[in-house]
C-alpha positions in Angstrom: 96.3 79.3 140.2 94.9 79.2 136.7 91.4 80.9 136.3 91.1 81.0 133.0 87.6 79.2 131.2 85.5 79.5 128.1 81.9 78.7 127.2 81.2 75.0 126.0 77.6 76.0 125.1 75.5 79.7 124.4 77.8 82.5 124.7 77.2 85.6 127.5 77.3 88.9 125.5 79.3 92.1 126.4 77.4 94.8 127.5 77.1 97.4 124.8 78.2 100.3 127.7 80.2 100.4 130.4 78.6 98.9 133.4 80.1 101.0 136.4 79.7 104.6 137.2 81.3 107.2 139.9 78.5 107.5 142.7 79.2 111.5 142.6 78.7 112.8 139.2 81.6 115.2 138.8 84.2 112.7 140.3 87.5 111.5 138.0 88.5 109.1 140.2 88.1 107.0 143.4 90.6 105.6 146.0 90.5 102.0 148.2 92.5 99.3 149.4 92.7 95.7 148.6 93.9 92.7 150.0 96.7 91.2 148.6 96.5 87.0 149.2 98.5 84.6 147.9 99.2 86.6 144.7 95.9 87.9 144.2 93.8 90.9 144.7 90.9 90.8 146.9 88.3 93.6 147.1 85.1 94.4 148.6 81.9 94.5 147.0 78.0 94.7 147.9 75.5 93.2 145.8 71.6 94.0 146.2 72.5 96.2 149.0 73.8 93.5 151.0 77.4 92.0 152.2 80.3 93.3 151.7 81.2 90.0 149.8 85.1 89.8 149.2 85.8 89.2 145.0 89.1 88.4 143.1 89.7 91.2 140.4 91.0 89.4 137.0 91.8 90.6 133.8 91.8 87.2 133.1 88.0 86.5 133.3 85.5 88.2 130.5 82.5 87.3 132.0 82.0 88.2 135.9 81.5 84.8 137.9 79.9 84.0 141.7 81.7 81.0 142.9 79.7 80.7 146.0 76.2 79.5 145.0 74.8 80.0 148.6 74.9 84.0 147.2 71.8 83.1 144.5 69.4 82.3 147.8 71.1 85.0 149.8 70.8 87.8 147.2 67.0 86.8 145.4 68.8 86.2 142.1 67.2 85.3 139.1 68.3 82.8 137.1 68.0 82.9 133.2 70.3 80.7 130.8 72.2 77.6 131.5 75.8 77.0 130.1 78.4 74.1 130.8 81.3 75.9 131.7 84.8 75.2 130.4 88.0 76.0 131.8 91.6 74.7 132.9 91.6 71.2 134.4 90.6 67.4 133.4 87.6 67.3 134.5 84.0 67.0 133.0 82.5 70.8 132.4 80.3 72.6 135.3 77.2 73.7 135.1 76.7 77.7 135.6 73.7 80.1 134.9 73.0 83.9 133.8 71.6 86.4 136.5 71.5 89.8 135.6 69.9 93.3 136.8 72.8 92.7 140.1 73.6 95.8 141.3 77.2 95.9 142.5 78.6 98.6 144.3 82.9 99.1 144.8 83.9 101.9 147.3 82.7 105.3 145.1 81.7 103.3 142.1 78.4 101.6 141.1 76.7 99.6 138.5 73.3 99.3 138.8 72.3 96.2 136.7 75.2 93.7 135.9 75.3 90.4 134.5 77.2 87.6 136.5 77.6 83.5 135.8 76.9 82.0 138.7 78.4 78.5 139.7 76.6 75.8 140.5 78.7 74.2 142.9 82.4 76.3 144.6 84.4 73.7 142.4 87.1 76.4 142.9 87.0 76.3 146.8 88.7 80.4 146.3 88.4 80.2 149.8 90.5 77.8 151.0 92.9 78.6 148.4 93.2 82.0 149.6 92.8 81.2 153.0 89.7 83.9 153.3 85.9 83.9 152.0 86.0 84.5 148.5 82.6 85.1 147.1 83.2 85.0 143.3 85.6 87.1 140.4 85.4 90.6 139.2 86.5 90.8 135.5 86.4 93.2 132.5 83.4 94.3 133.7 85.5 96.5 136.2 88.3 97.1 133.4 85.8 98.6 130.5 84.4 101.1 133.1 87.7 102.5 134.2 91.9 102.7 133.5 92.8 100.8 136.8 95.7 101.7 138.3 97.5 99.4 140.9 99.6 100.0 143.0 100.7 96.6 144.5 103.3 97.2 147.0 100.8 99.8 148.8 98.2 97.6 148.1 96.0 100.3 146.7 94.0 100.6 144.1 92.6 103.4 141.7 89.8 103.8 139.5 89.9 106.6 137.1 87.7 107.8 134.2 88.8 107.1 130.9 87.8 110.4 129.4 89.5 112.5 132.1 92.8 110.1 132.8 96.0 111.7 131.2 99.4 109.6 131.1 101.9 109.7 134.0 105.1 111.3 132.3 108.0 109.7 134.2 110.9 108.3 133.1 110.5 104.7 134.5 107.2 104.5 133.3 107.3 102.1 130.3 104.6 101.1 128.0 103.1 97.6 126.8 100.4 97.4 123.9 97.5 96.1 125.1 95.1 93.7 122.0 91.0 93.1 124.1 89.6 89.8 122.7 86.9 88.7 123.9 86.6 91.1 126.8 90.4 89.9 127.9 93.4 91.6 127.4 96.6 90.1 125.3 100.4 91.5 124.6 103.0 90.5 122.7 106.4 90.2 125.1 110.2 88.7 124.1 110.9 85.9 126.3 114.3 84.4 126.4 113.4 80.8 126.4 116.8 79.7 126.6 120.4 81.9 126.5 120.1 81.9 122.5 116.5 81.2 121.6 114.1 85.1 122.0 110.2 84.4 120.5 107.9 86.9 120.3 105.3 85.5 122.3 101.6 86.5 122.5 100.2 85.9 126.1 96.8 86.9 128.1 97.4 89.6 130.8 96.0 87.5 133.8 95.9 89.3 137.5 94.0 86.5 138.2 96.8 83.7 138.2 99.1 83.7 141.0 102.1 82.4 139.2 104.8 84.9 137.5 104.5 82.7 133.4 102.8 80.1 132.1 103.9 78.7 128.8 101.3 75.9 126.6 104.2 74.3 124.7 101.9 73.2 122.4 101.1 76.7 120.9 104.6 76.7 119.0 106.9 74.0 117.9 109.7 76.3 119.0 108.3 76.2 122.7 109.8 72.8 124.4 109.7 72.0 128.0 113.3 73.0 129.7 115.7 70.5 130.2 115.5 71.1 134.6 112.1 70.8 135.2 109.4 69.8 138.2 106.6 67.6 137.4 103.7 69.9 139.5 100.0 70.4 140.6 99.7 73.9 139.2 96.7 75.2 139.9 92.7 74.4 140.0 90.5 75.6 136.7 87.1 75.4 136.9 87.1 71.3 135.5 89.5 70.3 137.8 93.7 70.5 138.8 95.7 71.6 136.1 98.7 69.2 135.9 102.5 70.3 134.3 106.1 71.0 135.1 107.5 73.6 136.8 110.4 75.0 134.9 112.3 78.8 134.4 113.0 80.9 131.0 116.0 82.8 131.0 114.2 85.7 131.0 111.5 87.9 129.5 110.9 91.9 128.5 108.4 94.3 129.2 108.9 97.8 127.6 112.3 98.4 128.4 112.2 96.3 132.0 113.9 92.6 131.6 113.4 90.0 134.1 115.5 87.3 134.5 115.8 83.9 135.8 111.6 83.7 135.4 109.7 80.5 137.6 107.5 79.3 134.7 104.7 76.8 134.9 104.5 74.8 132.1 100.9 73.0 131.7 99.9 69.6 130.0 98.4 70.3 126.8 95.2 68.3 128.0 94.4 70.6 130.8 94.8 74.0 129.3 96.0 74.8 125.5 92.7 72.7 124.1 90.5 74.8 126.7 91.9 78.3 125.0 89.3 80.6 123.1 91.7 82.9 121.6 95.2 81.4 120.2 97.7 82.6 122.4 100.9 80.9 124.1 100.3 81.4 127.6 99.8 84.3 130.6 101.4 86.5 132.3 100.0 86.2 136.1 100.4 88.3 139.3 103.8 87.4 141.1 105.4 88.7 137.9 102.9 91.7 137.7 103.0 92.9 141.1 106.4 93.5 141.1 105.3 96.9 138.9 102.9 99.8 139.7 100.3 98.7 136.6 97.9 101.3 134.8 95.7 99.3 132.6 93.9 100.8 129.9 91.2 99.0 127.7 89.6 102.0 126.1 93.3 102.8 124.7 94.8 99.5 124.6 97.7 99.7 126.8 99.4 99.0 129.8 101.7 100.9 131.8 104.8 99.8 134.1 107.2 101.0 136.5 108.8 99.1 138.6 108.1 99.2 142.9 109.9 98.2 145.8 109.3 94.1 144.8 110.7 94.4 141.9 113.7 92.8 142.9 112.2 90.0 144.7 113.3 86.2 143.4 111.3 84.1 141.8 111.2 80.8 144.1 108.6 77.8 144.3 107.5 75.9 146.8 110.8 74.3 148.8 108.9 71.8 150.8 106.8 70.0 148.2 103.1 69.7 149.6 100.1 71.7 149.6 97.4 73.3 151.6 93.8 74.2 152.3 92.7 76.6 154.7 89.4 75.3 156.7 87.8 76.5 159.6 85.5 79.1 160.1 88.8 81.8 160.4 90.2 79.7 157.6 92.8 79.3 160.2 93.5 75.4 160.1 95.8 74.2 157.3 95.0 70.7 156.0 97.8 69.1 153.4 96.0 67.9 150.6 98.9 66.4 148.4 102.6 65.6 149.4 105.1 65.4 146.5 106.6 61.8 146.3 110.3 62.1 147.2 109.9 65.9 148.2 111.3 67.1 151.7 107.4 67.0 152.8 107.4 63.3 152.2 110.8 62.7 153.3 109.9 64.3 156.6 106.9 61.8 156.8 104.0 64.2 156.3 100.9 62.5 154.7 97.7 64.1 153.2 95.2 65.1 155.5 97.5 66.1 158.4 96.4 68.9 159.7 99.3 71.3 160.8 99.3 72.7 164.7 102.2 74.3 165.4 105.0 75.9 162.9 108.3 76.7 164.7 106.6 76.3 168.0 104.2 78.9 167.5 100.4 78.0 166.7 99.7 77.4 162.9 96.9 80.0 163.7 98.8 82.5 164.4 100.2 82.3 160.4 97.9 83.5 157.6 98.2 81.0 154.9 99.6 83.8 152.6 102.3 83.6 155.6 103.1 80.0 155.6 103.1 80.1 151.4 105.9 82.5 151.4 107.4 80.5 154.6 107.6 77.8 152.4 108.6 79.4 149.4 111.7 81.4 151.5 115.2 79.5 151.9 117.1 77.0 150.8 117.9 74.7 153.4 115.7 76.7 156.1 114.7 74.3 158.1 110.8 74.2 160.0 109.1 72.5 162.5 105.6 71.2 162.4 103.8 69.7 164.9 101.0 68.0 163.2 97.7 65.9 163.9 97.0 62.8 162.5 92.6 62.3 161.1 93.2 59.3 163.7 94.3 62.1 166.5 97.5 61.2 166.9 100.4 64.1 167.1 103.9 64.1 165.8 106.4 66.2 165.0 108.2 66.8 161.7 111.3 68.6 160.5 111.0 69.4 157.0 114.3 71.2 155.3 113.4 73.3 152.4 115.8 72.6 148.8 115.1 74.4 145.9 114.7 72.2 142.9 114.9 74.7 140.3 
């Protein structure tokens, strides 16, 4: 998913200091845990004193955002500036406004006055996307406090202070530049585009997008779309879906780590490149970064890597061709909002707005929907069985065979 926007009208400045502070005075760093969903990380915060509310944490996003407008009645916010909000997708621009003086408390960490944009309608819907409330995004706000460390494959997290952290000095840790514009961080990677064609390519460092790469082809008339390619629903921005192909590059290098084979997204030109507020040619997102321990650094502009136990994990797409919401109030019932034409989905005779019951004989509730997304992203030719419910009621039963199309 593409999170990604810009401001259409005012601009939100950056704090001059760093918002967040260690609760105990003499600590260096702090500890917790984070959910890992559907390629993105998901941490608990309280704001006012109240919740916890659950947050995305994105490099991606300058400005800190509330997606859930039932939070500015719930939390006594104030509301100051308007904006219309820009971001990836076709769609008209939203409306959001300024609240400050939030106080926002992480496990050990605090800031006590912090300026969010708050949405004025969950255009996003995080939550059914993740399949768990989502409350809103925590962005550099986070990242100019502290060098984060993340540790993906234990799903922990680390906050350290800038002025005490010292570098790791192991071997297989490699180093990446880092450039911050506009409170978001860039870098400058070789990707293999094809077997004889390396660019030097500069892209956003987004642990906010759940894909691996995303190329704008029209940043550089040497970018073209590849020849085997997947027309796609990539994502949701904030003015809409963000339509494109789904494609790979032959590969791509971090430091001294090369990855190979890499699923890239490639979007139209109409729903993302014209939307950018720095030139760049594209992001790197989560299912490529999370296949790396990851110390990011803002105060000295760079990143650190070393690769964890998913580093060797594929990089596969969805093999059944449809997708789905979680609803309910376990987000716990799966709801297919679009079925590719031709796809084994369709060819199975699913439609949109089934709602699935039972996967391989066993309750769809039973799955989280981070579960059934890497269920469906698994084999090719596994084959699955759905029971699913018709909005008239009716039952039936499909067999849907999974085939990789790229």
């Amino acid at each position: 998913m593409l999170l990604a926007f810009g401001l259409l009208a005012g601009s939100v400045a950056a704090q001059g200091t760093v918002p967040f502070r260690f609760v105990k005075p003499k600590a260096t760093k702090v500890k917790f845990r984070f959910e890992m969903e559907r390629n993105l990380m998901v941490i608990n915060a309280r704001l006012n004193g109240q919740g916890p509310f659950n947050f995305l944490l994105d490099t991606g996003v300058g400005t800190s955002l509330i997606t859930d407008p039932s939070l500015r009645s719930a939390l006594k916010l104030r509301i100051g500036r308007s904006f219309r909000v820009a971001g990836a997708g076709n769609e008209a621009p939203l409306e959001a406004s300024e609240t400050n003086n939030v106080r926002v408390e992480l496990p050990g960490v605090e800031a006590k006055s912090m300026l969010f944009l708050i949405l004025s309608e969950d255009i996003l819907n995080l939550s059914g996307y993740v399949g768990m409330p989502i409350h809103g995004i925590l962005g550099a706000d986070v990242f100019r406090s502290f060098v984060v460390e993340v540790r993906p494959s234990e799903t922990l997290l680390v906050l350290h202070d800038p002025a005490q952290f010292r570098k790791p000095r192991g071997r297989r840790w490699t180093s990446v530049p880092l450039d911050i514009e506009g409170n978001k961080p860039y870098l400058t990677a070789e990707v293999q585009v094809t077997d004889s064609l390396h660019l030097p390519l500069k892209l956003v460092l987004d642990t906010g997008a759940g894909h691996a790469l995303s190329l704008e082809t029209t940043s550089s008339n040497l970018l073209s779309l590849p020849p085997k390619r997947l027309r796609s629903q990539l994502g949701r921005g904030l003015n809409g879906f963000i339509n494109g192909y789904l494609g790979r590059v032959s590969g791509m290098k971090l430091g001294r780590y090369q990855l190979n084979s890499l699923l890239t997204s490639f979007p139209d030109s109409t729903d993302v490149a014209m939307r950018a507020d720095v030139p760049r040619n594209g992001n790197v997102g989560f299912e490529l970064l999370k296949r790396f321990d990851i110390i990011i650094d803002y105060t000295h502009n760079y990143m650190l890597l070393r690769p964890n136990m998913l580093y060797h994990e594929p990089f596969e797409h969805d093999m059944c061709g449809m997708d789905l919401v979680a609803a309910g109030p376990n987000f716990r019932r799966y709801v297919i909002t679009r079925v590719v034409p031709d796809s084994p989905a369709a060819k199975a005779g699913l439609k949109v707005d089934d709602e699935i019951l039972s996967i391989n004989l066993l309750p769809a509730s039973a799955f989280s929907l981070t579960q059934l997304s890497r269920l469906l992203h698994s084999t090719d030719g596994r084959k699955i069985l759905l029971i699913v419910q018709r909005p008239n009621g009716e039952l039936t039963t499909a067999q849907v065979q999974l085939k990789r199309e790229i």
